[in-house]
Every structure is written in structure tokens, then in C-alpha cells.
C-alpha positions as CSV (number, residue, x, y, z in Angstrom):
1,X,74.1,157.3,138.6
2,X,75.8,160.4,139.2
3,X,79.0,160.8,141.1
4,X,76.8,162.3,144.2
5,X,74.8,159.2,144.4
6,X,77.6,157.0,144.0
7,X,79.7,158.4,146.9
8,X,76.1,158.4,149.3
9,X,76.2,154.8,147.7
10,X,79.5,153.9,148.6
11,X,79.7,156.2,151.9
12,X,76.2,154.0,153.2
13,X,78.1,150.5,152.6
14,X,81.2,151.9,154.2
15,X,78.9,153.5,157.4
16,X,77.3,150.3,157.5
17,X,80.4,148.1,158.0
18,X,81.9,150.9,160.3
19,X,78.3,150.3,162.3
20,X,79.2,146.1,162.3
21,X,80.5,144.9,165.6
22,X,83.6,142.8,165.3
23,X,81.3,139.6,165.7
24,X,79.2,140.4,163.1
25,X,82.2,141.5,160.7
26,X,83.4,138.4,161.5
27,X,80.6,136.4,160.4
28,X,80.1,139.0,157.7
29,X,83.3,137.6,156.0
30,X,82.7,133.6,156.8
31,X,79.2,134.2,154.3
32,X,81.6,135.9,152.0
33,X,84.0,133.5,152.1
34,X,81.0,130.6,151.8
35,X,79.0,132.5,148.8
36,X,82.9,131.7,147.3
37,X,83.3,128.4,147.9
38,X,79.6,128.2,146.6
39,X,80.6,129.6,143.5
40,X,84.0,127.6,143.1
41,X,81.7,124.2,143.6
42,X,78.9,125.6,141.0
43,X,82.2,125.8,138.2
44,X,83.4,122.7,139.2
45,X,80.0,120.8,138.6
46,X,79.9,123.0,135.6
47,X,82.9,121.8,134.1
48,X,82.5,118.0,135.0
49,X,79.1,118.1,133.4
50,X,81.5,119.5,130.3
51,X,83.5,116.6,131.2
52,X,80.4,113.8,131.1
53,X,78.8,115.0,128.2
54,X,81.7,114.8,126.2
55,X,82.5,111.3,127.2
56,X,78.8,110.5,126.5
57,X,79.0,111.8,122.8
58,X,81.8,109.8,122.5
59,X,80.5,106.6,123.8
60,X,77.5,107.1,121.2
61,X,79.8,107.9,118.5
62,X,81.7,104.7,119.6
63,X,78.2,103.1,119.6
64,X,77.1,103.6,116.0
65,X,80.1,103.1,114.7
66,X,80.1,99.3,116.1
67,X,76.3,99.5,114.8
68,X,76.9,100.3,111.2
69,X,79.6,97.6,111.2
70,X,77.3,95.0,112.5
71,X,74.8,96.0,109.9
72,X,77.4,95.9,107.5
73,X,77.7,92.4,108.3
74,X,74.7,90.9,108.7
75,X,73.0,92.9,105.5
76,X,76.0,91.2,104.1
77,X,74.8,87.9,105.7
78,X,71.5,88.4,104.0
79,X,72.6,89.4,100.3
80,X,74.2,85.6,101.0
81,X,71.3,84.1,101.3
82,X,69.6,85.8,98.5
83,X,72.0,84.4,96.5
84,X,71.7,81.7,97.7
85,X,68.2,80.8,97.5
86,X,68.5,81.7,94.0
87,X,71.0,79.5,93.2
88,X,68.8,76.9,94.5
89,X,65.9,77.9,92.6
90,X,68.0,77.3,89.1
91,X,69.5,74.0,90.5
92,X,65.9,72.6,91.9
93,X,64.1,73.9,88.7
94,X,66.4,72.5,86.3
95,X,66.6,69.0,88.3
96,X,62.7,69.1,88.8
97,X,61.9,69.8,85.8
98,X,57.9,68.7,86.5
99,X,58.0,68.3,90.0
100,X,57.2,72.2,90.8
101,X,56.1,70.6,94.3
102,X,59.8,69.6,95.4
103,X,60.5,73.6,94.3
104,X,58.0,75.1,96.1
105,X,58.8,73.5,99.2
106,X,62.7,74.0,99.2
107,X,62.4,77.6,97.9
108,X,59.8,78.2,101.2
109,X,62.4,76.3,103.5
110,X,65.5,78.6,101.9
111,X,63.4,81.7,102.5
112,X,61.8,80.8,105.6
113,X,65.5,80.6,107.0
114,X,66.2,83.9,104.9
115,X,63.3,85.4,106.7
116,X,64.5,83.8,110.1
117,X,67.8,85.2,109.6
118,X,66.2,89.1,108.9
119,X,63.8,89.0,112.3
120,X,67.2,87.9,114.4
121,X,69.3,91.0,113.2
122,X,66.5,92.8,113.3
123,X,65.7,92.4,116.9
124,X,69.5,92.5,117.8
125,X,69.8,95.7,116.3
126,X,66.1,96.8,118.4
127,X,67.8,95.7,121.4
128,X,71.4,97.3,120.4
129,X,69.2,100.3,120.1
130,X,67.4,100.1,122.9
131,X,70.6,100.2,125.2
């Protein structure tokens, strides 16, 4: 824009708000001052949903931290049993010696509980998850 077209510019806004009648000055400034107040509002929702989103991250951060240590747990829970039901194994097949039947049957009871144990952490951490 040259500097001729930018004083015709800024002579027509100048003309135009000479042409205004005081009412319509008037109300000229109340949208001015409302576009303003618009604007102040849009920052302030723009900064609380800075505000939220942080707090959000957080929370989930807070979340899987109490997640992994739950795991930690009940994998540790589990590596128990393991151990267990080995141990069992040695005892029952050493005390058995012939009677493979009395073995079989413990070992399915030990790893049916094993087994019950892995579906309940399981669908606590589904449902942690699912939160």
C-alpha cells in the first residue's frame, strides 16, 4: 500500500466516525469494549484448559505409577506360587512314589489356584484400565 492509499484509508475511517452520531459512537465503543471482554474470556478458557490438561497428565502419570506397583506385586504374587507348586511337585513325587494319581491331582488343584490367581489380577488390572 502506498502512503496515498493509506492516508484515503485512514482519512475514510476517520470521515466515517466524524459521520457517527453520538448514539451510534456510543454504541460503536460498547461492541468494542464487548469484542474485548470476548477476547479476555477466550484467554482465560485458553489458559484453564492449560490448566486441566496438565492436571490430567498428571493424574495419569499418578495412575501408572500405582499400576506398575500393583503389577509389581501381584507378578510377584504369582512367581510365589510358581514356586510353590513346584515345591509341591518334588514333595508329592518323592512321597508318591507310585501313586502318580495323588500327583496329578494336587499339581491340577496348585495350578488351578495359580491360574485362579492370574484371571483375578488380570481383570483388576482390565478394570484399573478401563477407569
Amino acid at each position: 500500500m502506498t502512503a496515498k492509499q493509506s492516508k484515503k484509508a485512514a482519512g475514510r475511517k476517520s470521515s466515517t466516525m466524524q459521520r457517527l452520531s453520538p448514539a451510534e459512537k456510543a454504541a460503536y465503543g460498547e461492541i468494542k469494549q464487548g469484542i474485548k471482554h470476548v477476547e479476555k474470556s477466550i484467554g482465560e478458557v485458553q489458559k484453564g484448559l492449560r490448566k486441566a490438561e496438565k492436571a490430567i497428565e498428571a493424574d495419569a502419570k499418578q495412575r501408572i505409577r500405582e499400576l506398575r506397583k500393583e503389577g509389581k506385586a501381584q507378578l510377584a504374587a504369582l512367581k510365589s506360587k510358581r514356586k510353590e507348586a513346584a515345591q509341591l511337585m518334588k514333595r508329592l513325587s518323592a512321597a508318591a512314589e507310585d501313586s502318580w494319581h495323588d500327583v496329578r491331582t494336587s499339581a491340577e488343584q496348585v495350578l488351578a489356584d495359580a491360574k485362579a490367581t492370574a484371571n483375578g489380577i488380570a481383570s483388576r488390572i482390565r478394570s484399573a484400565l478401563s477407569r
